[in-house]
C-alpha positions as CSV (number, residue, x, y, z in Angstrom):
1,X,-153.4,54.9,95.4
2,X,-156.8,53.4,96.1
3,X,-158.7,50.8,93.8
4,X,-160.3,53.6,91.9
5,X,-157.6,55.9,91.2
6,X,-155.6,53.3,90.3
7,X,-157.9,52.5,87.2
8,X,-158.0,55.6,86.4
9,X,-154.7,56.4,85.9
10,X,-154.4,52.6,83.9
11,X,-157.1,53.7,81.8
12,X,-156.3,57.6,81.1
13,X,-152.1,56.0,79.9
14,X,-153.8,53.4,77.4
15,X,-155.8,56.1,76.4
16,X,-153.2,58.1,74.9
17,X,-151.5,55.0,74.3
18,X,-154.4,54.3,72.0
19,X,-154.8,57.9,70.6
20,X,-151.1,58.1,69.7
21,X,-150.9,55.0,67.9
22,X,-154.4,56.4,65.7
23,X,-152.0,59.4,64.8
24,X,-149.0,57.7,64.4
25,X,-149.3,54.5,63.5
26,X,-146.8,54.0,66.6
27,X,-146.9,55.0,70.4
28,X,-143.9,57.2,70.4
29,X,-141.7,58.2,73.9
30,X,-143.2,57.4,77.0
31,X,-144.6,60.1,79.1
32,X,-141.3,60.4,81.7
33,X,-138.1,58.9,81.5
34,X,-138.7,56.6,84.3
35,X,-140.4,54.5,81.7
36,X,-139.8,52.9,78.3
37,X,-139.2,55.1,74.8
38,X,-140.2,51.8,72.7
39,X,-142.7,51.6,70.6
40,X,-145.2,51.1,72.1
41,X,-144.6,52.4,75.8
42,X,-144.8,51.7,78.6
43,X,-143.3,48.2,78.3
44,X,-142.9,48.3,74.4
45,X,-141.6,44.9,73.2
46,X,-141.3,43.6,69.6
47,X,-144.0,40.4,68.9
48,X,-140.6,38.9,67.7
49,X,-139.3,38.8,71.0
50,X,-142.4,37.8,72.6
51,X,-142.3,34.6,70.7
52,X,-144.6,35.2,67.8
53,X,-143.8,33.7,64.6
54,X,-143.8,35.5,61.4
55,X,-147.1,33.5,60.7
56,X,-148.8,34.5,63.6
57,X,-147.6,38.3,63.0
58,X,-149.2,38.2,59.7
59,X,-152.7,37.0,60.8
60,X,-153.3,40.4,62.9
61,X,-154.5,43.8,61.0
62,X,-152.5,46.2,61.1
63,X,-152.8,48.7,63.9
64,X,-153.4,45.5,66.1
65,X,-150.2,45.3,67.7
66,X,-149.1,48.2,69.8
67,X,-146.3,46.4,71.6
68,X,-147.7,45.9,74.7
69,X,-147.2,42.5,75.8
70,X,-145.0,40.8,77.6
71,X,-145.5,37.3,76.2
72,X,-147.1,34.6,74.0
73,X,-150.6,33.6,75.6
74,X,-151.3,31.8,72.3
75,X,-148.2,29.7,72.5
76,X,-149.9,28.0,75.8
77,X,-153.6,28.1,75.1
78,X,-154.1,24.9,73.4
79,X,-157.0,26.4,71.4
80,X,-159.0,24.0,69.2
81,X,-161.9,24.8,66.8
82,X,-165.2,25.5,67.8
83,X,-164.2,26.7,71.2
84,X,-165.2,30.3,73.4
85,X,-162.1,32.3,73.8
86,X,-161.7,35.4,76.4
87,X,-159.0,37.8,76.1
88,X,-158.7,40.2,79.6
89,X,-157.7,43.3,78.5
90,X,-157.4,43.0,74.8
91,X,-156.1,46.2,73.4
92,X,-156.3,46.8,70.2
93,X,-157.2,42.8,69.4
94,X,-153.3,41.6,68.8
95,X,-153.7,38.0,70.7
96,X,-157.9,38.2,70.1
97,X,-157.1,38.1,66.8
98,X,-154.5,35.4,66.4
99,X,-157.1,33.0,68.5
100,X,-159.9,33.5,66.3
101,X,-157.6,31.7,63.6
102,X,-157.5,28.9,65.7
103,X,-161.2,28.5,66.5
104,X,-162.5,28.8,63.5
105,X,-165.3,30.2,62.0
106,X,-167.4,27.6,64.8
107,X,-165.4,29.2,67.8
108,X,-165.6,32.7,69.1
109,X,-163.0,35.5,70.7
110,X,-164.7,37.9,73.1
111,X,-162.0,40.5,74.1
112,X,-162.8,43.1,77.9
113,X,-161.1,46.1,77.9
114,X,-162.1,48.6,79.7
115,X,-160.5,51.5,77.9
116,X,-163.4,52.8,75.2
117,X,-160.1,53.7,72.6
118,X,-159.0,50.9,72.8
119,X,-162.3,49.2,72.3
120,X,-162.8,51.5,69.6
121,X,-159.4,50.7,67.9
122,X,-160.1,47.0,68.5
123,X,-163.2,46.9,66.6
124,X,-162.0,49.0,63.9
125,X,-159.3,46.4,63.2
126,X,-161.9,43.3,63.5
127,X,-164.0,45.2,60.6
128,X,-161.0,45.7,58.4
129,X,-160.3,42.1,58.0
130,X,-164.0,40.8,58.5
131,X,-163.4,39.0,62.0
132,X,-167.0,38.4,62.3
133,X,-166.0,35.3,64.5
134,X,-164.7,38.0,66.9
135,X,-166.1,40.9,69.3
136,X,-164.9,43.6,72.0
137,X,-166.6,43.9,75.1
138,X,-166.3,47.1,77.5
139,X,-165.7,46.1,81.0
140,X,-163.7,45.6,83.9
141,X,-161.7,42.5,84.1
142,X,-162.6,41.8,87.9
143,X,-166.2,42.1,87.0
144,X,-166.8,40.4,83.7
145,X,-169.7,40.9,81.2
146,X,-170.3,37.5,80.6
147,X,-172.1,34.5,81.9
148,X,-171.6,32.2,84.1
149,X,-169.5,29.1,82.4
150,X,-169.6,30.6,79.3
151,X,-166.0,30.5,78.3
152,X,-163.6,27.4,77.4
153,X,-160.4,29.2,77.9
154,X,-159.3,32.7,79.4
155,X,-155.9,34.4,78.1
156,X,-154.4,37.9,79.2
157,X,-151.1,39.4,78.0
158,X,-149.7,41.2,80.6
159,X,-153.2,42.9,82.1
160,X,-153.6,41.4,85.3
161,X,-150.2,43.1,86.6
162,X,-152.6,46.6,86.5
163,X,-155.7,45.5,88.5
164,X,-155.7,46.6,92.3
165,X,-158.3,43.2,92.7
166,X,-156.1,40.5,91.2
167,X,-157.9,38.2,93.5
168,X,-161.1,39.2,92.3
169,X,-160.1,38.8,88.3
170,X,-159.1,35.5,89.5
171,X,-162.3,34.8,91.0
172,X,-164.6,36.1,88.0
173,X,-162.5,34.4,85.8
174,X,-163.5,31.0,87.8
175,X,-167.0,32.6,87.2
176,X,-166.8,32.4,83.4
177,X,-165.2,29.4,83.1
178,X,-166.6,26.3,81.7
179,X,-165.6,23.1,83.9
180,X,-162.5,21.9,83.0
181,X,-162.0,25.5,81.4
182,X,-158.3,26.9,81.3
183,X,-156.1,29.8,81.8
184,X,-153.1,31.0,79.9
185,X,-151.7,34.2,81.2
186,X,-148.5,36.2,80.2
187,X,-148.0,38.5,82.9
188,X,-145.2,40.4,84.7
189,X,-144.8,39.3,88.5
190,X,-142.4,39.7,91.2
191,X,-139.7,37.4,92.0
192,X,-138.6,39.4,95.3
193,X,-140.5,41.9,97.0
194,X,-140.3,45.2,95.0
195,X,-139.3,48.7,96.8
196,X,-142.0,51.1,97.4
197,X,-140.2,53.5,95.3
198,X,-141.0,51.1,92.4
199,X,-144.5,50.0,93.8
200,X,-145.7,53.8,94.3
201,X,-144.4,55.4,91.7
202,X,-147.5,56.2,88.9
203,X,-145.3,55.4,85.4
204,X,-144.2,51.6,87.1
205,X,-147.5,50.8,88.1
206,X,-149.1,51.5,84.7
207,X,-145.8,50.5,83.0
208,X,-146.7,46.7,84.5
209,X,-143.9,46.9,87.3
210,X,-145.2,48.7,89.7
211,X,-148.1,46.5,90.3
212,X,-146.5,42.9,89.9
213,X,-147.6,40.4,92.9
214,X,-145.1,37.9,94.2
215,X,-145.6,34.4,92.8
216,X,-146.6,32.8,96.0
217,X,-149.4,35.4,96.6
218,X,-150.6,34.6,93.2
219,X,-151.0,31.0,93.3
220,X,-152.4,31.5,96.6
221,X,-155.2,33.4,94.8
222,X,-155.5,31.1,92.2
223,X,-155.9,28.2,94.5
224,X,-158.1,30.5,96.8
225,X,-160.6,31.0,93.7
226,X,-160.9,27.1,92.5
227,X,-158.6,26.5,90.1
228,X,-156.2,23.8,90.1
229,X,-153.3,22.3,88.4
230,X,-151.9,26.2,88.9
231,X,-148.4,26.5,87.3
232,X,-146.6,29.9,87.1
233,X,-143.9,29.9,85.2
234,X,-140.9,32.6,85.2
235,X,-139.0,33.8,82.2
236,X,-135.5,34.5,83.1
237,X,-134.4,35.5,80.0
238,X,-137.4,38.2,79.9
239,X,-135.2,40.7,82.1
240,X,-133.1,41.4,79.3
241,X,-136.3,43.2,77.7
242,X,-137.7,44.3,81.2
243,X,-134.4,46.2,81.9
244,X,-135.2,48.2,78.6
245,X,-138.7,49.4,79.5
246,X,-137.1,51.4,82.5
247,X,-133.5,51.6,81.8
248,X,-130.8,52.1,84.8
249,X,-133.1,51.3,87.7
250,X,-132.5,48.1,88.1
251,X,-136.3,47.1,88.1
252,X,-135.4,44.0,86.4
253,X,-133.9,42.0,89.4
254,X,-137.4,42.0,90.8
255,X,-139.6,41.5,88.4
256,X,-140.1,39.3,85.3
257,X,-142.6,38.1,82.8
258,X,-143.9,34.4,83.2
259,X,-146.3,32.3,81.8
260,X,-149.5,31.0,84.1
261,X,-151.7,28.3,83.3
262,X,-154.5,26.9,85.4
263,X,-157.2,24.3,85.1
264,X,-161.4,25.0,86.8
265,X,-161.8,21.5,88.3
């Protein structure tokens, strides 16, 4: 698939991903069997598993958390009052909204999505509880609509696995980033080179397997764009959930989550 197609299909599966939750209150079984039936699929994990606490859970509205990540960004952020939070690919606001208890009524979230139901769903949820310390931007991750050194620190939970320009969202997110700004990324990457039948096949890719990028390639990127003080680390015990999102293929013994943190010097 080319650059284009590729977000198109991304964006027409969290569409629906989006529209099903508004009906049901949950996503329901993924669209082929190659991919996850939890809740919400692809890649449905429980916040418990993640590593949420029942406190953090509890901050969110509901309708926030669609089961999409893969991770805690949160849990590595560091977040202190009064600072500019970004969220790449926010969703319906789960991890946007958790941050903006941390920074306070003197801090800000901005969340980038570039799925308009999932914008819409996000902003619907920061109304319910009055999140006036939060807001929903549409846009493409690799080509942010914000300013230069602008932001303190950048989160994602398990996003950047869908972009065909990881590089770039690497780049932009230098961009944004105040000096000494940070990144804490929960993302699914490869540990050995996966197949093409996993790589090319439309439900992995927008089921955050297909797409993965081998560790070394990504801190190559990372270092390429400016950051330093790049760690990436990998979650062996996440393949127990991975196996479940696309059960008997096996796609677990290439990929796993992993938590990424970086530092604009």
């Amino acid at each position: 698939m080319d650059n284009d197609t590729l977000r198109t299909l991304v964006r027409e599966e969290y569409a629906g991903v989006a529209k099903a939750a508004d009906a049901s209150g949950c996503c329901g079984p993924a669209p082929s069997a190659s991919t996850s039936t939890g809740c919400c699929a692809p890649g449905g994990t429980g916040a418990g598993v993640l590593g949420y606490s029942e406190d953090e859970q509890a901050l969110v509205p509901d309708g926030a958390d669609l089961g999409l990540g893969c991770g805690n960004p949160n849990a590595i952020a560091k977040l202190s009052e009064g600072e500019v939070v970004l969220d790449l690919g926010s969703g319906a606001g789960f991890d946007a909204f958790i941050a903006a208890t941390k920074v306070g009524a003197t801090g800000r979230v901005i969340g980038v999505d570039m799925t308009p139901e999932m914008l819409a769903k996000a902003r619907a949820n920061a109304r319910k509880v009055g999140a006036d310390n939060v807001e929903f931007r549409l846009g493409e991750i690799e080509h942010l609509p914000l300013a230069d050194g602008s932001i303190d620190a950048i989160m994602s939970n398990c996003v950047i696995n869908l972009s065909p320009d990881k590089a770039q969202v690497f780049r932009d997110a230098y961009r944004v980033l105040k000096p000494g700004g940070r990144l804490a990324i929960s993302d699914v990457v490869a540990t050995s080179p996966v197949p093409d039948a996993i790589r090319e096949d439309r439900d992995f890719v927008a089921g955050c397997m297909g797409g993965c990028e081998l560790v070394a390639n990504l801190e190559r990127m990372l270092a390429d764009a400016g950051f330093g003080h790049v760690s990436i680390d990998v979650n062996e015990a996440s393949r127990d959930f991975i196996k479940d999102w696309a059960p008997g293929t096996g796609v677990e013994a290439y990929v796993a989550s992993a938590e990424i943190t970086a530092v604009k010097l």
